[in-house]
C-alpha positions in Angstrom: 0.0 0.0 0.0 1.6 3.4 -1.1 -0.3 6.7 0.6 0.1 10.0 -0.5 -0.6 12.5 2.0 1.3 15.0 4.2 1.1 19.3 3.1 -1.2 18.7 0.0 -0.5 16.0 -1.9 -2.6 16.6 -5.1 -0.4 20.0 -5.4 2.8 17.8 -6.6 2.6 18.0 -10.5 4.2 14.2 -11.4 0.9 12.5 -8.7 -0.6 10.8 -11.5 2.8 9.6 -13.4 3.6 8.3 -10.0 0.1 6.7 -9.4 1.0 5.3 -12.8 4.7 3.6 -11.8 3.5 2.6 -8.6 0.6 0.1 -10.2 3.1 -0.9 -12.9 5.7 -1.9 -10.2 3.0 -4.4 -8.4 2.1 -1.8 -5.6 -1.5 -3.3 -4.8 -3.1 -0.2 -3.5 -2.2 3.6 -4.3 -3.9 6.1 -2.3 -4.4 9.8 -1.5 -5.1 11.9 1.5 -6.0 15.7 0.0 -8.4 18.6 1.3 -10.2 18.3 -2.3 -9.6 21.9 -3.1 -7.6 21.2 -6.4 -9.9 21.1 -9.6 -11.9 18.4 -10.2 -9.6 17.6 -13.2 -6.9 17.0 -10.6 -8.3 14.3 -9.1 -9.7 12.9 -12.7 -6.1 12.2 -14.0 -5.3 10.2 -10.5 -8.8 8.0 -11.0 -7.4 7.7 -14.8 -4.1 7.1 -13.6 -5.5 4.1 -11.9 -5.5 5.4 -7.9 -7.4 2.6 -5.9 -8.6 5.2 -3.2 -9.0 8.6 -2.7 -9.5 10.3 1.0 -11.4 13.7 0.8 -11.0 15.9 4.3 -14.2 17.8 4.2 -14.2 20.7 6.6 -17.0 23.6 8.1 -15.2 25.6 5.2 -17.1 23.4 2.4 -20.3 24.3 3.9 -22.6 26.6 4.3 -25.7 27.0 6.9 -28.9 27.5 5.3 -32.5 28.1 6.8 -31.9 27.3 10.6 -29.4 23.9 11.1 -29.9 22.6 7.3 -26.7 21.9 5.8 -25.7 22.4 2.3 -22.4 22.3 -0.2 -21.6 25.9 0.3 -20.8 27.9 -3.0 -17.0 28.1 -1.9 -17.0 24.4 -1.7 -14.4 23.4 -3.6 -14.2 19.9 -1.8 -17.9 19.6 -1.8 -17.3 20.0 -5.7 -14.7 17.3 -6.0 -16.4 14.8 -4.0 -19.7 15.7 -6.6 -17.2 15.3 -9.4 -15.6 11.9 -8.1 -19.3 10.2 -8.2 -19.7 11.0 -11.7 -16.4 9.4 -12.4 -18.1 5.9 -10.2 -20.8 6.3 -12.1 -19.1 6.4 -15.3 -17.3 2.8 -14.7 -14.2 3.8 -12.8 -13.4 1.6 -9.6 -11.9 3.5 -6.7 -13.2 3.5 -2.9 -13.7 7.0 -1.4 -13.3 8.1 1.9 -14.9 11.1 3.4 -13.3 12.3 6.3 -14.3 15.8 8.7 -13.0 17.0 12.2 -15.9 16.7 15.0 -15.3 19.7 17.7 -17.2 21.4 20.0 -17.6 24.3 17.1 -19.4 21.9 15.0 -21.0 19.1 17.7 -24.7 20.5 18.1 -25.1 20.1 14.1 -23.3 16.4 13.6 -26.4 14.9 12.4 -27.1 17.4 9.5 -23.1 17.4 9.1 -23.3 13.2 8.2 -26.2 13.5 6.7 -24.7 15.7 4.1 -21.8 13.4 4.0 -23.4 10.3 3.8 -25.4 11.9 0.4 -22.7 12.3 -1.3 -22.2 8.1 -1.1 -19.1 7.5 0.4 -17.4 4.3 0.5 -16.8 5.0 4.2 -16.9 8.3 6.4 -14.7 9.2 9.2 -15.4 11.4 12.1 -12.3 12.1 13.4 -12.3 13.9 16.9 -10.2 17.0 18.0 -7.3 15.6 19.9 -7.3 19.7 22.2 -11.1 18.7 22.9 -11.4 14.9 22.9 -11.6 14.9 27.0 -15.4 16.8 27.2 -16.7 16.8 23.4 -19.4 14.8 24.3 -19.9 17.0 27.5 -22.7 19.4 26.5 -26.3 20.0 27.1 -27.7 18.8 24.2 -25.5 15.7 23.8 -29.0 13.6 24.0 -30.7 15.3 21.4 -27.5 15.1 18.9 -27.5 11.5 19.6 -31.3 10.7 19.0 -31.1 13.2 15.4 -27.8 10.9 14.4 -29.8 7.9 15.1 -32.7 8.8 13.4 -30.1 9.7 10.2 -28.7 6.6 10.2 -31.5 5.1 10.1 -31.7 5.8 6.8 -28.8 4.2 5.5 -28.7 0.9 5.4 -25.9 -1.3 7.1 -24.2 -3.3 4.5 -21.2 -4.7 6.3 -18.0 -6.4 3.9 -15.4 -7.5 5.0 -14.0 -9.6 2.5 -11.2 -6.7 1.9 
């Protein structure tokens, strides 16, 4: 498994080349870690160049608030964009698993639910809520931890569980 990740690792010009070698030289698994910002065409020549997974880190940035707690791709969204642009790609006949990933804080804990929601309709392979290391200790700690819970339930509920673990 080779990962590219670490400052931006869609900004290095030679990715898809690379992507290219790696999967000629036997490397089972080539993958990237990026915030999505690049163009869409960006991550089109890594998919082309035959990357076997792509990781999108989708921050508060991508999104904008809309009537009340409602969630939606903000118009700056340049990840939100990508990810959009990555589905047409799966729909199109090219094979790569894509992981969503966002940072959970206390900034952004109260609206969780409509944050994975949002997510989730994008139809990620996977989707990983990765929690602030400075706030880990009481992010679960507020008043309305109970009424997060029940609304990400109830959103889940929605999706159905399709477990596979053959990989």
């Amino acid at each position: 498994h080779l990962h590219f990740t670490g400052g931006e690792a869609s900004l290095v010009r030679d990715l898809p080349e690379m992507v290219r070698m790696a999967k000629a030289h036997g490397v089972g698994c080539v993958s990237i870690t990026s915030n999505g910002t690049q163009s869409p065409e960006t991550y089109t020549r890594l998919v082309e160049a035959g990357i076997d997974e792509i990781r999108i880190s989708v921050d508060d940035a991508h999104l904008t608030e809309v009537e009340g707690d409602t969630l939606q791709p903000g118009t700056r969204g340049r990840a939100i964009e990508t990810v959009r642009a990555l589905g047409k790609l799966r729909r199109a006949g090219h094979s790569f698993f894509l992981i969503l990933n966002t940072v959970v804080e206390r900034r952004n804990r109260q609206r969780l639910p409509e944050l994975v929601d949002l997510l989730l309709s994008l139809d990620p392979d996977d989707l990983k809520l990765i929690t602030s290391v400075d706030e880990k200790g009481d992010l679960g700690a507020f008043a309305e931890a109970g009424d997060v819970v029940a609304r990400l339930e109830k959103v889940l509920t929605a999706y159905p569980l399709d477990f596979d673990l053959s990989y």
